[in-house]
C-alpha positions as CSV (number, residue, x, y, z in Angstrom):
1,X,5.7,-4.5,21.7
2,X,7.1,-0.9,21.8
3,X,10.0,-0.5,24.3
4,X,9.3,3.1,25.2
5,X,12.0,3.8,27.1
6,X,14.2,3.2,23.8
7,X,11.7,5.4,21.5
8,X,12.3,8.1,23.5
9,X,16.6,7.7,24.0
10,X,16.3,7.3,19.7
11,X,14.0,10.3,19.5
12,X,16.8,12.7,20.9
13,X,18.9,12.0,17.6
14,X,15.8,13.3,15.2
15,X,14.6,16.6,14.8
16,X,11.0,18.3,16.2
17,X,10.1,19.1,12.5
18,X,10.7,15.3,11.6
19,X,8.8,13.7,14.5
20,X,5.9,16.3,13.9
21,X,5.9,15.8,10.5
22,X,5.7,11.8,10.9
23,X,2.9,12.5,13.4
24,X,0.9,14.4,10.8
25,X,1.8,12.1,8.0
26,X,0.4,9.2,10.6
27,X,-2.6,10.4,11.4
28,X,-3.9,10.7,7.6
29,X,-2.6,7.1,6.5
30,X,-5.2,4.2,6.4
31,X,-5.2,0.3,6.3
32,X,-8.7,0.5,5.1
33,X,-7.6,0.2,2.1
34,X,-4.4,-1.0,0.5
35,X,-3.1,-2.4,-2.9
36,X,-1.8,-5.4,-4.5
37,X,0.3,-5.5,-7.1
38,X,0.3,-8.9,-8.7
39,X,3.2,-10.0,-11.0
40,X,4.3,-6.5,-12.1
41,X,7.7,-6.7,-13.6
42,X,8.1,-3.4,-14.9
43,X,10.2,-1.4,-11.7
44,X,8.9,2.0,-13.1
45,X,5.2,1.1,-12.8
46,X,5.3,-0.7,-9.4
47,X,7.6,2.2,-8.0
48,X,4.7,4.9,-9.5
49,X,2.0,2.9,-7.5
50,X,4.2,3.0,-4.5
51,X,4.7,6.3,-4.7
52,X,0.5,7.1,-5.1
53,X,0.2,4.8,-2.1
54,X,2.5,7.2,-0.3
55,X,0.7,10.0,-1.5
56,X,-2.8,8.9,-0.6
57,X,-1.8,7.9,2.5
58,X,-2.4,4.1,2.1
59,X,0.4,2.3,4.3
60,X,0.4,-0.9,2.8
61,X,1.4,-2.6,-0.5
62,X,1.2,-6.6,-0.9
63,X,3.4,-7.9,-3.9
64,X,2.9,-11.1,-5.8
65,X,6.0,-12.3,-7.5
66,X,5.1,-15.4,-9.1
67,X,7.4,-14.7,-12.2
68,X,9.2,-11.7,-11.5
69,X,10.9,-10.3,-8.7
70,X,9.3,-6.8,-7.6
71,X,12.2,-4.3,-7.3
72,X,11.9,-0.2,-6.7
73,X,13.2,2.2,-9.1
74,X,14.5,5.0,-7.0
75,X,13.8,7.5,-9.2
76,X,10.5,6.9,-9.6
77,X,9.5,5.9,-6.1
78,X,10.9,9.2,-4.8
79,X,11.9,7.2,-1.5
80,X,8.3,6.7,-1.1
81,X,9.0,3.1,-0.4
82,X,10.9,3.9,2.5
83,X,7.7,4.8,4.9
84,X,5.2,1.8,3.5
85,X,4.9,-1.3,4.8
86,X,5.3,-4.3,2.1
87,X,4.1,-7.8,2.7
88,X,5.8,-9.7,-0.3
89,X,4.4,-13.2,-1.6
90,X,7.5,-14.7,-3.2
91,X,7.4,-18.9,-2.3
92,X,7.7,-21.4,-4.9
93,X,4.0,-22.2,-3.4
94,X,1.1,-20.4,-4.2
95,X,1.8,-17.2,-3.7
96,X,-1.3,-15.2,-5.1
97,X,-3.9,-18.2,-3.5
98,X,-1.3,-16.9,0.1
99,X,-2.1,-13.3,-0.6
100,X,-5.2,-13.5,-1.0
101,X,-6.5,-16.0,1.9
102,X,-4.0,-13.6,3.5
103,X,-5.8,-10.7,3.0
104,X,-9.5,-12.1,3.6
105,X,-8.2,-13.3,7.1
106,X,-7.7,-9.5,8.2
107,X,-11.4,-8.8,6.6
108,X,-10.6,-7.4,2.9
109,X,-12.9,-7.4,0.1
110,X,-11.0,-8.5,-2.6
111,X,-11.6,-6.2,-5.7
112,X,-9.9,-6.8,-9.1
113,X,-8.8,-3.7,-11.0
114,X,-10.3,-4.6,-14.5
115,X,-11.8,-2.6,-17.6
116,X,-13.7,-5.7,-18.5
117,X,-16.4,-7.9,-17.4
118,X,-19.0,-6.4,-14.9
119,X,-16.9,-4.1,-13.4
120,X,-18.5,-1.2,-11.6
121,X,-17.7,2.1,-12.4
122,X,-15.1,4.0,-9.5
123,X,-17.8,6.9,-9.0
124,X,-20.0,3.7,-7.7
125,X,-17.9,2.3,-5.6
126,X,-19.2,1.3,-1.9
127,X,-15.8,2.7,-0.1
128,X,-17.6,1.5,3.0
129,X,-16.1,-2.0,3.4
130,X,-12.2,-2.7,3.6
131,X,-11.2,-3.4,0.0
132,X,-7.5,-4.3,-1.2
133,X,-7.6,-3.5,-4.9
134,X,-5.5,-5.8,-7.3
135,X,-3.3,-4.6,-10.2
136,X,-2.0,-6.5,-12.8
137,X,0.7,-7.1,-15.4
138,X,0.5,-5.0,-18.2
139,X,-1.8,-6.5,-21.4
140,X,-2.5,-9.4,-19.2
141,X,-4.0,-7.7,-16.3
142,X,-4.8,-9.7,-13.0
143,X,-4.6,-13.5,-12.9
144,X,-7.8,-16.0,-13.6
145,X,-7.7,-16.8,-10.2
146,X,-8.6,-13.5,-8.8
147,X,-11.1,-12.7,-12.1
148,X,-12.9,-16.0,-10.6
149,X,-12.4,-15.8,-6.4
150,X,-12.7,-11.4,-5.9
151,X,-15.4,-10.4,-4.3
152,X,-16.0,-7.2,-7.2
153,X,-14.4,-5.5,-10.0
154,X,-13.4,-1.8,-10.7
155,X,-13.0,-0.1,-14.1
156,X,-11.6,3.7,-14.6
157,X,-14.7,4.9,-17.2
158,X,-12.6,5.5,-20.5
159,X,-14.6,7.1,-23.4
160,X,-11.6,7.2,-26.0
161,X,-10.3,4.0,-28.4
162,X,-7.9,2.5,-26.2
163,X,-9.4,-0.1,-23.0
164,X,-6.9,0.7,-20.5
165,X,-4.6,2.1,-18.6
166,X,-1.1,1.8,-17.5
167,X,-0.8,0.9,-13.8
168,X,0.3,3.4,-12.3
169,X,-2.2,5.8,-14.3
170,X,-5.3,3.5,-12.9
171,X,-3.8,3.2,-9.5
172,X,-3.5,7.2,-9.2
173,X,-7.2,8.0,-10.3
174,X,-8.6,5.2,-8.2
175,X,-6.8,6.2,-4.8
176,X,-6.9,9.5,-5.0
177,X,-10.6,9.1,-6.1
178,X,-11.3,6.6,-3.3
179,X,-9.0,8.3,-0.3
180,X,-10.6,11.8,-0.9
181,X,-14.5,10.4,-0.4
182,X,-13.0,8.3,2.6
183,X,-11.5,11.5,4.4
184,X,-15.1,13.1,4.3
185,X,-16.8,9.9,5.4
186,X,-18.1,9.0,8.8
187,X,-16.4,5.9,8.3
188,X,-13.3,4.6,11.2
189,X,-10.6,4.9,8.7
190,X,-7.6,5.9,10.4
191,X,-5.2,3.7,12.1
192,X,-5.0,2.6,15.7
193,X,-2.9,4.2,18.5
194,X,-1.0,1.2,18.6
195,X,-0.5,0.8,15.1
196,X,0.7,4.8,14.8
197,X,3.1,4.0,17.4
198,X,4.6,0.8,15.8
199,X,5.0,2.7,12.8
200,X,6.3,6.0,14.4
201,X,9.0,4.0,16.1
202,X,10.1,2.3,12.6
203,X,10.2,5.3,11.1
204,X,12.7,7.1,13.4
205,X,14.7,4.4,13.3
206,X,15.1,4.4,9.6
207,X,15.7,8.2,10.1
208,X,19.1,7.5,12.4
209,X,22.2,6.5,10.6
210,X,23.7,4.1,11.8
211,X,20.8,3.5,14.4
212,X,22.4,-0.1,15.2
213,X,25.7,1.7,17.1
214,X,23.0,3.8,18.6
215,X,20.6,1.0,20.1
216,X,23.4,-0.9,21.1
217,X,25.1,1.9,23.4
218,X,21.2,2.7,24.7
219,X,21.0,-1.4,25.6
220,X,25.1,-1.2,27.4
């Protein structure tokens, strides 16, 4: 729950330009869609696909770290990582079974990034139905389990001698690809009230150095 009052003491301390540019950025980002990035290592490549996310206007990013332990690379992420919201699967358990199940519970389609199998081609894909897409480790792509339990697969058509894609390269074309046909859909893509608010209120605190010293003498 949004304390209100406090949004507004906290908005004093940030500029009009800021808060109307985080309104604008707000009202084009979607959790209609969303990414997961499954055992990625490589810092460059995850921070790439955060940074596409950011630029596409997806808000989310789930990470699967069975082996590895996702970190950002600055320089690549641009500070991109800053304004997403990452759900990180990181137990000794089961963690891509958890992200998954997760992500069915709040009514994804799981689709598996993939040049192989019976993928369908990105100019065919149904952008109707909420679909987290799945990225994989480089050469090994995404796990068995996925390949066996997503609901489709999704392949970049490729025409030359190699059969992929780095990451981050996929993960551009698709969103961009995918975002652009959602924007001049019919379809209820944008976020809630609620949820622009929540995130609003995140955002200017991250904007506040120092915001603790600054809460506390609001709360005194």
């Amino acid at each position: 729950m949004i304390d209100e009052d406090l949004l507004a003491y906290l908005e004093q301390y940030v500029t009009e330009n800021r808060k109307n540019t985080f309104k604008e950025v707000l009202s084009q980002r979607t959790r209609h869609f969303t990414v997961v990035l499954e055992n990625v290592f490589q810092p460059h490549n995850a921070s790439a696909v955060m940074r596409s996310c950011d630029v596409f206007g997806l808000q989310d990013v789930y990470t699967i770290e069975n082996s590895y332990v996702n970190k950002v690379s600055r320089k690549i992420a641009k500070g991109s990582q800053k304004w997403l919201d990452f759900h990180r699967f990181k137990s000794e358990t089961n963690n891509t079974k958890e992200c998954f199940d997760t992500l069915k519970q709040k009514g994804y389609q799981i689709i598996a990034t993939t040049p192989h199998n019976d993928s369908c081609y990105l100019s065919d894909f149904d952008i109707t139905k909420k679909s987290a897409f799945v990225f994989g480790v480089e050469r090994e792509g995404v796990s068995d389990f996925m390949l066996e339990n997503a609901d489709g697969y999704l392949k970049v058509p490729m025409v030359g001698f190699t059969e992929s894609l780095n990451i981050s390269v996929a993960a551009a074309i698709i969103l961009q690809d995918i975002t652009t046909r959602l924007r001049k859909s019919d379809i209820a893509w944008q976020l809630t009230d609620q949820e622009k608010l929540e995130i609003y209120a995140l955002w200017i605190e991250k904007s506040i150095k120092n915001v603790e010293k600054f809460k506390n003498t609001y709360f005194q």
